[in-house]
mmCIF file of the C-alpha atoms, coordinates in Angstrom:
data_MODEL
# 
_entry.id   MODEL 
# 
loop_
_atom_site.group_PDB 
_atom_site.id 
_atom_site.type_symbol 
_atom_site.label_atom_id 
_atom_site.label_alt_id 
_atom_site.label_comp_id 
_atom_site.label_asym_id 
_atom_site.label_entity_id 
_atom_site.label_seq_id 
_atom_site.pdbx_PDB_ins_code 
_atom_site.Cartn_x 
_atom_site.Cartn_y 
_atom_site.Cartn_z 
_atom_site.occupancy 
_atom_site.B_iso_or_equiv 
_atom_site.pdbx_formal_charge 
_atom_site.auth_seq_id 
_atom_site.auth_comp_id 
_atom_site.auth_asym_id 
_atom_site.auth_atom_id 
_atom_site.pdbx_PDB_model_num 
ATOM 1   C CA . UNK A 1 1   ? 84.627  113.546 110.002 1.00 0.00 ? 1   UNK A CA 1 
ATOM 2   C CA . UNK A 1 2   ? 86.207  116.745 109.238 1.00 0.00 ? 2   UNK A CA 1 
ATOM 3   C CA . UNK A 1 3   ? 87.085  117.374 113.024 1.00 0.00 ? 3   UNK A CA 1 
ATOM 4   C CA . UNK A 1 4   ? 89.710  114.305 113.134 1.00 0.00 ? 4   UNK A CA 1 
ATOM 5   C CA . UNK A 1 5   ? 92.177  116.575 110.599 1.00 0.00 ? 5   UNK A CA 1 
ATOM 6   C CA . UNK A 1 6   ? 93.958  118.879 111.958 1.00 0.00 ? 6   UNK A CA 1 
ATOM 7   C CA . UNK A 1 7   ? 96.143  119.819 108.852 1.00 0.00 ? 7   UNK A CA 1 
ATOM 8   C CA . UNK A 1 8   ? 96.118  118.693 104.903 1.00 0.00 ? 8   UNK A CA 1 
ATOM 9   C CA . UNK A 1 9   ? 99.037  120.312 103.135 1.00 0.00 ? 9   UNK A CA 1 
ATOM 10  C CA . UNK A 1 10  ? 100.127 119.510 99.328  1.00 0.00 ? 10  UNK A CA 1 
ATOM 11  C CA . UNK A 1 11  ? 103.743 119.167 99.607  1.00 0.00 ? 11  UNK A CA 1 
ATOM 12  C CA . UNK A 1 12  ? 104.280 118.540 95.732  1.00 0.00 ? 12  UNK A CA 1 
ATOM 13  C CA . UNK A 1 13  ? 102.891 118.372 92.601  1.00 0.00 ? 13  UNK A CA 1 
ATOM 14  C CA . UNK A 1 14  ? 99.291  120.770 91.580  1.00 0.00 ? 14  UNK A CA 1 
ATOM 15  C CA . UNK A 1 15  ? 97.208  118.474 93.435  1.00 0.00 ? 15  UNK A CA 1 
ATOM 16  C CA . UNK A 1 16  ? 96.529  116.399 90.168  1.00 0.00 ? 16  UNK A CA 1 
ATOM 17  C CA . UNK A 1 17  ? 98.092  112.488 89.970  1.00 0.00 ? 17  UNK A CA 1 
ATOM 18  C CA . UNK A 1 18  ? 101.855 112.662 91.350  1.00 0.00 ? 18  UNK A CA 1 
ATOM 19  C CA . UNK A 1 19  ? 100.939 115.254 93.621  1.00 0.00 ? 19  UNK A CA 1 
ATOM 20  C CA . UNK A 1 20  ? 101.673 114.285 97.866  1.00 0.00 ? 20  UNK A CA 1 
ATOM 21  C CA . UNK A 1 21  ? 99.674  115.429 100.588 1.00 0.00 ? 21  UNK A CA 1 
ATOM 22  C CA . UNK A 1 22  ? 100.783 115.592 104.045 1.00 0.00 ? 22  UNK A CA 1 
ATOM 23  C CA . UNK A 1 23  ? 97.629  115.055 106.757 1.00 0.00 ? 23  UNK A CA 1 
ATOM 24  C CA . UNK A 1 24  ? 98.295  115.451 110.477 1.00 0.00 ? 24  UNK A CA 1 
ATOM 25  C CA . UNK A 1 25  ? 95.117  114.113 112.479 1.00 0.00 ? 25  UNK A CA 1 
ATOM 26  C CA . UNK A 1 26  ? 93.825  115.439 115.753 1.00 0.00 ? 26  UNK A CA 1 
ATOM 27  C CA . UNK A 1 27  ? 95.087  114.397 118.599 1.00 0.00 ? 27  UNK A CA 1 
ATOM 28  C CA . UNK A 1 28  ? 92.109  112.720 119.217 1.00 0.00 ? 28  UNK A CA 1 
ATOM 29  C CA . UNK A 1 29  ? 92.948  110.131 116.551 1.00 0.00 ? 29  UNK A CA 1 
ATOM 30  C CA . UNK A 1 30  ? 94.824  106.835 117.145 1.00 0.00 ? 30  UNK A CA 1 
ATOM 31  C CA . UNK A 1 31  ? 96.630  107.743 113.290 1.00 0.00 ? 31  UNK A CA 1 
ATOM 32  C CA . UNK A 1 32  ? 99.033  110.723 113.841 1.00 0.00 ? 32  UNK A CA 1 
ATOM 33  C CA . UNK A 1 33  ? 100.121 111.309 110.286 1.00 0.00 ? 33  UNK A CA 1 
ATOM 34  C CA . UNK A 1 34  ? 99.960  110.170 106.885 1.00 0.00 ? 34  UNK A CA 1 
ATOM 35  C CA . UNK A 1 35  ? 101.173 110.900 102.939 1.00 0.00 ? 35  UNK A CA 1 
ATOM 36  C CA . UNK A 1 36  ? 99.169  109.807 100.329 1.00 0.00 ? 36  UNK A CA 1 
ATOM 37  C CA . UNK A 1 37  ? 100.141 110.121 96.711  1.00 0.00 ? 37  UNK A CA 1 
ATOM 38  C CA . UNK A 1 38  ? 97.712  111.059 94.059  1.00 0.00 ? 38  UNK A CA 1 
ATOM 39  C CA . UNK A 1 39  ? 97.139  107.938 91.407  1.00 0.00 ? 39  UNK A CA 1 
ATOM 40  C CA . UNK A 1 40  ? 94.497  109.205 88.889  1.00 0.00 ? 40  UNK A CA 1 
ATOM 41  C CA . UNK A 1 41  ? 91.569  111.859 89.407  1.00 0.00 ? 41  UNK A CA 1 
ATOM 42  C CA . UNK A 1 42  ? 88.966  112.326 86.944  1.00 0.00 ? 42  UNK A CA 1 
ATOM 43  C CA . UNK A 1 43  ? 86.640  115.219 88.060  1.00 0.00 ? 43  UNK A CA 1 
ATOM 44  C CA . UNK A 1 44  ? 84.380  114.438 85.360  1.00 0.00 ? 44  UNK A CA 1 
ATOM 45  C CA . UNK A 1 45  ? 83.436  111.112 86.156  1.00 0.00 ? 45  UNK A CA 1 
ATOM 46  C CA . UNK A 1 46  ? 84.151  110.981 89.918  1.00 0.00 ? 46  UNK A CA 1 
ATOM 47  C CA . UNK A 1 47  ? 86.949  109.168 90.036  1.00 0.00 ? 47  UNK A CA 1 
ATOM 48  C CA . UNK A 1 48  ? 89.780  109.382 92.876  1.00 0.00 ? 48  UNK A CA 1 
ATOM 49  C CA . UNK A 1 49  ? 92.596  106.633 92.895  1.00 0.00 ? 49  UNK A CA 1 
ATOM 50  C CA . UNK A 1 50  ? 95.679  107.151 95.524  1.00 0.00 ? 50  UNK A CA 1 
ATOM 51  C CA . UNK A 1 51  ? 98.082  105.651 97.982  1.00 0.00 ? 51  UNK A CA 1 
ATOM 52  C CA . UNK A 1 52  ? 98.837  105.727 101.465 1.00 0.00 ? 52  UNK A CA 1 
ATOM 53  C CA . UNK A 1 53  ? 102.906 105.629 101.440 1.00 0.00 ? 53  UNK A CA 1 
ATOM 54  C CA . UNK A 1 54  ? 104.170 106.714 104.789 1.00 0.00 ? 54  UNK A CA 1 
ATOM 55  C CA . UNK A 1 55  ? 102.502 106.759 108.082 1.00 0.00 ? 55  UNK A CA 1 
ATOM 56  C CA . UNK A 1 56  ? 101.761 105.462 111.163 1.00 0.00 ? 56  UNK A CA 1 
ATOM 57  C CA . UNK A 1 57  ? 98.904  103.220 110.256 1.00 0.00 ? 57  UNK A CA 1 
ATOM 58  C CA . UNK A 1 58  ? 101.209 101.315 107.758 1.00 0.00 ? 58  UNK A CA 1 
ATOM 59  C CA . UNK A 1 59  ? 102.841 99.913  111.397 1.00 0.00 ? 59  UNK A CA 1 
ATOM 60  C CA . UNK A 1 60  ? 106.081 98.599  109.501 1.00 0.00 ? 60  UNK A CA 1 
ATOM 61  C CA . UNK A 1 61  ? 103.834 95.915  107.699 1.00 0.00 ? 61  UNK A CA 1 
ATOM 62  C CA . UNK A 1 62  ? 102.121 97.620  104.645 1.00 0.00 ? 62  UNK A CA 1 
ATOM 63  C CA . UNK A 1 63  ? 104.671 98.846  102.513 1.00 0.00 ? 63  UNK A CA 1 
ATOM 64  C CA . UNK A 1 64  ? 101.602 100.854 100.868 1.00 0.00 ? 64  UNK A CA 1 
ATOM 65  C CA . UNK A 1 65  ? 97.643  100.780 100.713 1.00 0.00 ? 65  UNK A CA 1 
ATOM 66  C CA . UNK A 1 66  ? 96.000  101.494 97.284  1.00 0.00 ? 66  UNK A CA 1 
ATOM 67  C CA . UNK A 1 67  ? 92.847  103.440 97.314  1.00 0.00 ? 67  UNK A CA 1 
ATOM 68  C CA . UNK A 1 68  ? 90.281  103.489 94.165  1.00 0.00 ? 68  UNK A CA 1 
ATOM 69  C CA . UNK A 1 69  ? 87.262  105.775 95.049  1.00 0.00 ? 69  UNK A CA 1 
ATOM 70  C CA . UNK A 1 70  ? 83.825  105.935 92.493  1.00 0.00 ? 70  UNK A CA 1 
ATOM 71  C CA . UNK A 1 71  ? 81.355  108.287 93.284  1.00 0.00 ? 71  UNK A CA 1 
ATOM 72  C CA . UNK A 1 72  ? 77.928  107.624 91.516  1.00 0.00 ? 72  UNK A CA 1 
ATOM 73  C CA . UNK A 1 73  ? 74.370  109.294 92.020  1.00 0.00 ? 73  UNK A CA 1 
ATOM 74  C CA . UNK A 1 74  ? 72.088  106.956 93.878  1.00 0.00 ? 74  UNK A CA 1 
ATOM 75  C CA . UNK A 1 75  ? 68.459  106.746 92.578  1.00 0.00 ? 75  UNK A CA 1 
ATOM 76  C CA . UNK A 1 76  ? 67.346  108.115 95.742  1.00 0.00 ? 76  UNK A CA 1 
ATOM 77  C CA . UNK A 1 77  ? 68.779  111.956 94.203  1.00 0.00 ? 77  UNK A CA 1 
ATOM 78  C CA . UNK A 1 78  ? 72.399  110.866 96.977  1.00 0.00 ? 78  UNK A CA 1 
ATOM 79  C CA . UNK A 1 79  ? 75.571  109.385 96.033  1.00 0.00 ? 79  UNK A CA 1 
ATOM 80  C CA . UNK A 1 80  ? 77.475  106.540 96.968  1.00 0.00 ? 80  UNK A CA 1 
ATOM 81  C CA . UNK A 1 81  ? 80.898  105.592 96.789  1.00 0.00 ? 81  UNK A CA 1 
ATOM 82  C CA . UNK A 1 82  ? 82.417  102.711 96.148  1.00 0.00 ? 82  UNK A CA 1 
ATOM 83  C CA . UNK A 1 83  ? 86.353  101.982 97.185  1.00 0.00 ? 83  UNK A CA 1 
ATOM 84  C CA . UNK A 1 84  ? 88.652  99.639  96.386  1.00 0.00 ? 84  UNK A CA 1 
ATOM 85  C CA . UNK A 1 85  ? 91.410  98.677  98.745  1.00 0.00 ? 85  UNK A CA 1 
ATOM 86  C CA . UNK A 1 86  ? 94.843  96.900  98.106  1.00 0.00 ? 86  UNK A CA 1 
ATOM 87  C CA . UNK A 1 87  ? 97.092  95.992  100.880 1.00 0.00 ? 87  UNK A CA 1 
ATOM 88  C CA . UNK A 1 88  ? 100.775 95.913  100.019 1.00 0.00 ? 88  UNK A CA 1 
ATOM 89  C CA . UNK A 1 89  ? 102.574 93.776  102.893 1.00 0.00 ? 89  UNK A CA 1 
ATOM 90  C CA . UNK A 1 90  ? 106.410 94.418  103.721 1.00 0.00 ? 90  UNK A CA 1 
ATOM 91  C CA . UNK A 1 91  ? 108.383 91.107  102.795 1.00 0.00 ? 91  UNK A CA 1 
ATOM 92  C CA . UNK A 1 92  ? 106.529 87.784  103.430 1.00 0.00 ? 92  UNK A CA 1 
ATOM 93  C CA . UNK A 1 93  ? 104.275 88.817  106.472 1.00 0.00 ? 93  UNK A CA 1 
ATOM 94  C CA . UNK A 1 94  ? 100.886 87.808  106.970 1.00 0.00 ? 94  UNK A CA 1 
ATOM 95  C CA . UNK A 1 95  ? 97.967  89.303  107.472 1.00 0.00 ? 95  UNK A CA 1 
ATOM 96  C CA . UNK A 1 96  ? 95.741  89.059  110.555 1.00 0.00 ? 96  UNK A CA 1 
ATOM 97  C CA . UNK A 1 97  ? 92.173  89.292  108.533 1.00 0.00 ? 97  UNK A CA 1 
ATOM 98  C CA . UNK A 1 98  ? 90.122  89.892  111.826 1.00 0.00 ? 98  UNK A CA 1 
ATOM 99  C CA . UNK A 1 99  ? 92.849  92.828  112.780 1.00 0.00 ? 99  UNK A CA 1 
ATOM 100 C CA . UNK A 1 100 ? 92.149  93.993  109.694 1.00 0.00 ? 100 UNK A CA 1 
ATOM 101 C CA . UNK A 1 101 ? 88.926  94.274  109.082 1.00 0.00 ? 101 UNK A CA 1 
ATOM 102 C CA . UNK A 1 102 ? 88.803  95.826  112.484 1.00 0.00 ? 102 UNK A CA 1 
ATOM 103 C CA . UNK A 1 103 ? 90.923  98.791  111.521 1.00 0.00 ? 103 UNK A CA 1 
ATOM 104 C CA . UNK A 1 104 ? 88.379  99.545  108.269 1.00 0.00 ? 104 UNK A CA 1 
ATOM 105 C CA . UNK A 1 105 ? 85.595  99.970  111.123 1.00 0.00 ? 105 UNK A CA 1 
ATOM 106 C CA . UNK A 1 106 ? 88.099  102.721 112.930 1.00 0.00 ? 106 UNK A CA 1 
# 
């Protein structure tokens, strides 16, 4: 949903893998900010790997959260993307699977 952004800046880096990008959501959103680093991108074969490393959503226990994103044409002439998702907890906490499988539904 476009409309929950209200900012995406590249604060270093070309926007290939090292680069950061600052987002600011709307103030609609329950997640205020975020910077995600840029893994790997491979424009050729649809590939987008990168990780969330500051923001509110981390809530002091995800010291990161990995992202590996496929695009791939569907046989109905779409796409569909498949992602990956690795949780990085701070120290030895544990997670809540129910809380967290209702923040991927958000």
């Amino acid at each position: 949903h476009p409309q929950a952004f209200k900012s995406i800046e590249l604060i270093e880096g070309d926007g290939g893998a090292g680069s950061i990008k600052k987002i600011t959501f709307s103030e609609a959103e329950h997640i205020k900010h975020a910077k995600h680093r840029i893994d790997h991108l491979d424009k050729e074969k649809f590939v987008y790997h990168y990780t969330w490393i500051e923001g509110d959503a981390l809530m002091n226990v995800f010291e990161k959260i990995a992202y590996e994103m496929k695009f791939e044409a569907s046989h109905d002439g779409g796409s569909v993307c498949k992602i990956s998702t690795k949780f990085f907890v701070v120290g030895d906490v544990q997670l809540d699977e129910e809380k967290l499988d209702a923040g991927k539904e958000k």
